[in-house]
C-alpha positions as CSV (number, residue, x, y, z in Angstrom):
1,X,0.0,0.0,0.0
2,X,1.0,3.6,-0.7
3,X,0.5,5.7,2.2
4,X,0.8,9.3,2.4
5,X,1.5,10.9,6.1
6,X,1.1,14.6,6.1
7,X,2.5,15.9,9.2
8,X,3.6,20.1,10.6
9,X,6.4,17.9,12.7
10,X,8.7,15.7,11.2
11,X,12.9,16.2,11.4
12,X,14.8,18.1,12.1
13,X,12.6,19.0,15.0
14,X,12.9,16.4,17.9
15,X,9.9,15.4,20.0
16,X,7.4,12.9,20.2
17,X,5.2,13.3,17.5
18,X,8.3,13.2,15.4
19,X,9.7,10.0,17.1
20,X,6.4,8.1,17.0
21,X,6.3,9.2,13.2
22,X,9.6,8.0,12.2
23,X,9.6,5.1,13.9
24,X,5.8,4.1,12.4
25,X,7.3,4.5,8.6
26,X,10.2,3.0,9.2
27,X,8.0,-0.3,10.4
28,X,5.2,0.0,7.9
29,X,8.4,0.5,5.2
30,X,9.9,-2.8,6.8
31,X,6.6,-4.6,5.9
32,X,6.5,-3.8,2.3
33,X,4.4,-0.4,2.4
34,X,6.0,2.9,0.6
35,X,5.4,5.9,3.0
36,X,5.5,9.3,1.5
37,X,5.8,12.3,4.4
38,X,4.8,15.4,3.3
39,X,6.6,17.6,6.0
40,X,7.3,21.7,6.2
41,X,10.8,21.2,5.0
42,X,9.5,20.9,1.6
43,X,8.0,24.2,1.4
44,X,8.7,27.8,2.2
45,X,8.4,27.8,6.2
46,X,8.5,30.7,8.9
47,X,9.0,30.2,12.6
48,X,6.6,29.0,15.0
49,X,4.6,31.8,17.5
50,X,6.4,31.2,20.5
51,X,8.5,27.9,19.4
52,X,10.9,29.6,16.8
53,X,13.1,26.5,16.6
54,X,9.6,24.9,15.2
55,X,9.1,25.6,11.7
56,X,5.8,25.8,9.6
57,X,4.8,25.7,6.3
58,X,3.6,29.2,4.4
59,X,0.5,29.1,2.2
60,X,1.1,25.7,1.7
61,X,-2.1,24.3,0.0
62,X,-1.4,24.9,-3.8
63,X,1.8,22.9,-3.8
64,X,0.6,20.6,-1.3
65,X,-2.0,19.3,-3.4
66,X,0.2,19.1,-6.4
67,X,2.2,16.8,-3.9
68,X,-0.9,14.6,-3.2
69,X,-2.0,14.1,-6.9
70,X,2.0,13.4,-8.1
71,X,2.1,10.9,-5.0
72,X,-1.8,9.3,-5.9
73,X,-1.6,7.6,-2.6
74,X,-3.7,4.5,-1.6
75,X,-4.5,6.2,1.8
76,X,-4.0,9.6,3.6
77,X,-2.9,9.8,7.5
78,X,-3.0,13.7,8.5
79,X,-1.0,13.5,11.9
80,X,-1.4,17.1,13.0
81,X,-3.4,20.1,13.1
82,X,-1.2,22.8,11.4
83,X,-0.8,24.4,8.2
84,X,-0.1,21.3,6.5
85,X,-2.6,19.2,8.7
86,X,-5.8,21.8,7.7
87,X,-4.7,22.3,4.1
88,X,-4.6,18.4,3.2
89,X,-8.0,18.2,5.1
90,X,-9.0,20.7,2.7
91,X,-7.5,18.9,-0.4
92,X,-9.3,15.7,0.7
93,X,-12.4,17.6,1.4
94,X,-12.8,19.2,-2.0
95,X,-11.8,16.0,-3.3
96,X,-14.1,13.5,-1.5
97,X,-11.0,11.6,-0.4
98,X,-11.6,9.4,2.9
99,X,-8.8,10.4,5.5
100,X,-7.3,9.4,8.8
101,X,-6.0,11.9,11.7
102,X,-4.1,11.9,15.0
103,X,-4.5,13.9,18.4
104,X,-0.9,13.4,19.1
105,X,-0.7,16.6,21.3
106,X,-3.4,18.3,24.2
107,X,-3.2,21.9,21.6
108,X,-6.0,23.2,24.1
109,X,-4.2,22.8,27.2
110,X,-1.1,24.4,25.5
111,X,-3.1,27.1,24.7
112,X,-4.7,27.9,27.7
113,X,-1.4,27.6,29.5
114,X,0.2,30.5,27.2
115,X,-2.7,32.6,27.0
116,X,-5.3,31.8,29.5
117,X,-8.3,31.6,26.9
118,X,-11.1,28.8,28.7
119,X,-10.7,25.3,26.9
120,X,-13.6,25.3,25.5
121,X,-12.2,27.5,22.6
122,X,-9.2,25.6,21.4
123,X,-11.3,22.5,21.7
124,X,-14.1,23.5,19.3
125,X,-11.0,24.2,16.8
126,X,-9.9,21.3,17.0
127,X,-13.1,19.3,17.4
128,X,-14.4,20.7,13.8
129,X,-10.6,19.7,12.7
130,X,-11.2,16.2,13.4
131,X,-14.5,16.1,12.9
132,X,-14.5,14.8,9.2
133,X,-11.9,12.3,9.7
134,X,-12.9,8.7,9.2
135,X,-10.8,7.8,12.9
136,X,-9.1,10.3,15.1
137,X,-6.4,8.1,16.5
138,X,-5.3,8.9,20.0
139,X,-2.5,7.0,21.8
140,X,-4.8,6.1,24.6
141,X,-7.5,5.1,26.0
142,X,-7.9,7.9,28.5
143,X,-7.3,10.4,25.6
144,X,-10.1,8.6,23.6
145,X,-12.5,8.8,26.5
146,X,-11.5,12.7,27.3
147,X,-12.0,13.9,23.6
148,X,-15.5,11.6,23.7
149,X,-16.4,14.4,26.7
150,X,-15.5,17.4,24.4
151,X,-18.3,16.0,21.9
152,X,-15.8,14.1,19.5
153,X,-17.7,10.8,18.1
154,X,-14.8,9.3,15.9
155,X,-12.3,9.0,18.5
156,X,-10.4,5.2,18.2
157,X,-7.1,4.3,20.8
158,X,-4.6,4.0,19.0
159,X,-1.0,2.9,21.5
160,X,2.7,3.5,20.9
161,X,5.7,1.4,20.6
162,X,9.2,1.6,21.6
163,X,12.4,1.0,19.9
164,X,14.4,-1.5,22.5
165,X,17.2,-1.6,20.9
166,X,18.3,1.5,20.5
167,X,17.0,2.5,24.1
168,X,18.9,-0.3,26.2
169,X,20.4,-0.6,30.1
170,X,24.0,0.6,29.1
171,X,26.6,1.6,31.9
172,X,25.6,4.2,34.4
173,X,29.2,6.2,34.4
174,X,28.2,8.1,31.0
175,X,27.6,11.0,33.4
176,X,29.9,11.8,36.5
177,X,27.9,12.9,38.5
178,X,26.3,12.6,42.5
179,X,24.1,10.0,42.7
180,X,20.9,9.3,42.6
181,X,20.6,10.5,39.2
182,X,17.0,11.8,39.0
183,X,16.4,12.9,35.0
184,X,14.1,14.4,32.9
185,X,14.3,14.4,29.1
186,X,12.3,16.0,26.8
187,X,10.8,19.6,25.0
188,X,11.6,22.3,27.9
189,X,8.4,24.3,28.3
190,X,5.4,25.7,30.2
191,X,3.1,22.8,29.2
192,X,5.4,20.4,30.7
193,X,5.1,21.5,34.5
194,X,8.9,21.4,35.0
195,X,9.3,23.8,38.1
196,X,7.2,20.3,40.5
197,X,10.2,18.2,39.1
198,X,12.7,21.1,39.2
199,X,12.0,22.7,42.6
200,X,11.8,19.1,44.9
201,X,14.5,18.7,47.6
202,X,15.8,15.4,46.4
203,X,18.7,13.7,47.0
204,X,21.6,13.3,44.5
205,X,21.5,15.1,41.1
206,X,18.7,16.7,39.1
207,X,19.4,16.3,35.1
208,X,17.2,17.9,32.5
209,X,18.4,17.0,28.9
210,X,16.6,18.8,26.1
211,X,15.7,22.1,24.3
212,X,12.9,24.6,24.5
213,X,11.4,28.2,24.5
214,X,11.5,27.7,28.3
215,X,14.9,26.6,29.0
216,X,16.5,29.6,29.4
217,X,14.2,31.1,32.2
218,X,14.2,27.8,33.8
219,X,18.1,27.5,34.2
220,X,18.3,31.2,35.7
221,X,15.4,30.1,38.2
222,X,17.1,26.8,38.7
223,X,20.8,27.0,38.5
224,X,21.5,24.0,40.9
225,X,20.0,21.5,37.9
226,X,22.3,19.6,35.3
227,X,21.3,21.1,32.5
228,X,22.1,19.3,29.5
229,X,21.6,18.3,25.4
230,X,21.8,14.8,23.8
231,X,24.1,15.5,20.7
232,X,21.8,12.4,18.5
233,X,20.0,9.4,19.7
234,X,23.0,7.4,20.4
235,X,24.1,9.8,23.0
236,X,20.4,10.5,24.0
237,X,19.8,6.6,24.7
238,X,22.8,6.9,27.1
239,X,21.8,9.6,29.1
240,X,18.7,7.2,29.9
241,X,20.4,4.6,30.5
242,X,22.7,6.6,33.0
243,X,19.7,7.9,35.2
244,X,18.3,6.0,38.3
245,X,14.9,7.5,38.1
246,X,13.4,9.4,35.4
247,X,11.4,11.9,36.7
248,X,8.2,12.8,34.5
249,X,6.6,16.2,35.7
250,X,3.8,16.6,33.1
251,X,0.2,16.6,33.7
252,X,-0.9,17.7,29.9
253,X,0.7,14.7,27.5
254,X,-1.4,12.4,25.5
255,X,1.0,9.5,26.5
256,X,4.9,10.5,27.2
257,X,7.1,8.2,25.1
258,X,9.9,9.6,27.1
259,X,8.5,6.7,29.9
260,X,8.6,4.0,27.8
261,X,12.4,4.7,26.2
262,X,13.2,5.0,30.0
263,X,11.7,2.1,30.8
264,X,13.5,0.2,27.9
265,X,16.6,1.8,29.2
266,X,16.1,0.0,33.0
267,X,14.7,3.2,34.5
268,X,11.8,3.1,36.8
269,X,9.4,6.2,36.7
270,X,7.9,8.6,39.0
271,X,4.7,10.3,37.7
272,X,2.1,12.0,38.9
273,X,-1.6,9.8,38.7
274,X,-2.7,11.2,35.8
275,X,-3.8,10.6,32.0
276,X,-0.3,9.6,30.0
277,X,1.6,7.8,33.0
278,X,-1.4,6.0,33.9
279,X,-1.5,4.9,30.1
280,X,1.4,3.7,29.8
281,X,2.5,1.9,33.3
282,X,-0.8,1.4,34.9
283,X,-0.5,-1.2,37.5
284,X,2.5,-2.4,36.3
285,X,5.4,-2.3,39.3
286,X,8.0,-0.2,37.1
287,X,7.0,3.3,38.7
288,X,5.3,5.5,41.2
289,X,2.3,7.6,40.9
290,X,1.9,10.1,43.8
291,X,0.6,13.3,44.3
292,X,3.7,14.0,46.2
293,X,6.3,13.7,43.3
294,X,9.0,13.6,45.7
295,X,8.0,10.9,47.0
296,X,7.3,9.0,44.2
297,X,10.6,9.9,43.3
298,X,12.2,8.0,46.2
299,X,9.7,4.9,46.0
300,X,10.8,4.5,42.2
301,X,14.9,4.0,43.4
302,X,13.4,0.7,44.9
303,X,12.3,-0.8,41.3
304,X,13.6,-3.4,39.8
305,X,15.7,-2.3,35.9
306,X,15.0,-5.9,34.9
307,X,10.9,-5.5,35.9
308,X,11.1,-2.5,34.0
309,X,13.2,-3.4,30.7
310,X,10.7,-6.7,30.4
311,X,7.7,-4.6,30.7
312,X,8.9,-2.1,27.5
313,X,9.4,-4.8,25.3
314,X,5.7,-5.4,25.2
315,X,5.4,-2.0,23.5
316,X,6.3,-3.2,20.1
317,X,6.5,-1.3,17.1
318,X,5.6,-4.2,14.7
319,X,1.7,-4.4,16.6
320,X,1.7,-0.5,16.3
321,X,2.3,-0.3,12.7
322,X,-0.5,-3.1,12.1
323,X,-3.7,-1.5,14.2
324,X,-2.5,1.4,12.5
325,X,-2.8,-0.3,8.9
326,X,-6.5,-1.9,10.5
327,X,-7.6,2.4,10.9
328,X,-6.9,4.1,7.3
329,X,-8.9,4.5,4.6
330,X,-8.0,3.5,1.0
331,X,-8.8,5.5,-1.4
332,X,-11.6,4.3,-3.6
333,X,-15.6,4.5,-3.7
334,X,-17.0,2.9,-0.6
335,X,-14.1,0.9,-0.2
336,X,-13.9,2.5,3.8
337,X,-15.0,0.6,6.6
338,X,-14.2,2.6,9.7
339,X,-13.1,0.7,12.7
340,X,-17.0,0.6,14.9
341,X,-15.7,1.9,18.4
């Protein structure tokens, strides 16, 4: 099958979406299926409002669509809400073409955080986004069931996989530093609740590793914190492996892959009990849920890496790629069946 993934995040950027979008065409190719990405870096881009290190496309929609009819997919996966995302849901619109979408990212929340505007707003923006798609696909459950509250009816789980081989227990003297290693790795910014991971009296060493529009007020606040940046994965999957505890602060992501490639790694997780870490450990003994992250912090040293290494590697990629193959649409009259939720 020929599938075409329009996306506003792909590489160079570094996050989530762009992991979980890599490493879903990479399997899909693996099985015999050409992927085409229509990214920004193939038009005319400006900065991102408040992420400048994010770029977006600029008027996008007249070569986009000369993209779509040269590529003549068999199926069309829109896996964000940008520039890119609303002009192929145009295109497909205008077109008749069945399509596919993702809620990879709570947009509302982010929005709220950075301007204060009530959620009902950003969510009936992106509700009449969605709202033609054949399946939104969310990366859990508790996602599904939240966006089913805000009035979306085509709302399918859809879970995420992990790459174990690339994140892997390696040796723990990458980093020199006082230990307990408590980390955090990730986007730096206001959505991701740093300052209840940043300001706890813990033990050891604090580590954040990763970029943002936040980073630099953060450090001034918090100049007792390692901060550092992963120079590629390979250094990336050995500042995991280095941590004792990874320490995930958020109370807004849709899942937080960053658990799982920890978990891969042989690092247990404290979280708080919320949507996103209760996706992906639920009752699982490889982390802590508290309230009090400190706490949770402490309880996670206790884990086993073994416990938590065995538990990742039911995350796999290769089931990932195929419920995501059961949810498109090809591209043909009536020939869509959406998945019955």
């Amino acid at each position: 099958m020929r599938i075409c993934i329009v996306s506003d995040a792909w590489a160079p950027q570094r996050n989530g979406v762009v992991r979980v979008l890599e490493s879903l065409a990479a399997t899909l190719t693996s099985h015999g299926h050409r992927i085409d990405i229509i990214h920004p870096g193939l038009f005319v881009q400006v900065p991102c409002p408040s992420y400048p290190e994010i770029p977006l496309a600029l008027f996008p929609s007249r070569k986009l669509g000369r993209l779509l009819h040269q590529i003549a997919p068999d199926a069309i996966h829109i896996a964000t809400e940008g520039p890119l995302g609303w002009a192929a849901r145009r295109w497909c619109l205008a077109g008749g073409y069945p399509f596919t979408t993702a809620y990879h990212t709570k947009f509302p929340h982010y929005v709220r955080a950075r301007t204060g505007v009530p959620l009902s707003w950003p969510y009936a923006l992106i509700r009449r986004f969605h709202a033609p798609s054949r399946a939104v696909l969310c990366p859990s459950d508790s996602v599904r069931r939240e966006l089913g509250e805000w009035g979306f009816a085509n709302a399918v789980p859809w879970a995420h996989g992990v790459d174990a081989c690339r994140f892997r227990p390696q040796p723990k003297d990458f980093v020199k530093v006082a230990r307990p290693l408590f980390l955090y790795v990730g986007r730096v910014a206001v959505e991701k609740n740093l300052p209840a991971f940043l300001g706890l009296d813990l033990p050891g060493t604090k580590m954040v590793v990763g970029d943002g529009p936040a980073r630099a007020g953060l450090m001034r606040r918090f100049p007792d914190i390692d901060w550092r940046i992963a120079n590629g994965d390979q250094e990336l999957s050995r500042y995991f492996a280095a941590a004792d505890c990874f320490v995930f602060p958020s109370r807004t992501d849709t899942f937080g892959l960053v658990m799982l490639e920890a978990l891969a790694s042989g690092v247990p997780v404290a979280a708080f009990p919320v949507p996103g870490p209760q996706d992906v450990l639920g009752n699982a003994p490889v982390g802590v849920m508290k309230e009090d992250l400190k706490t949770a912090a402490l309880e996670a040293l206790t884990i086993s890496p073994e416990r938590c290494r065995a538990y990742a590697q039911t995350f796999s990629w290769d089931r990932v790629a195929t419920e995501f193959l059961t949810r498109l649409c090809v591209i043909a009259p009536l020939s869509c069946n959406p998945a019955a939720e």
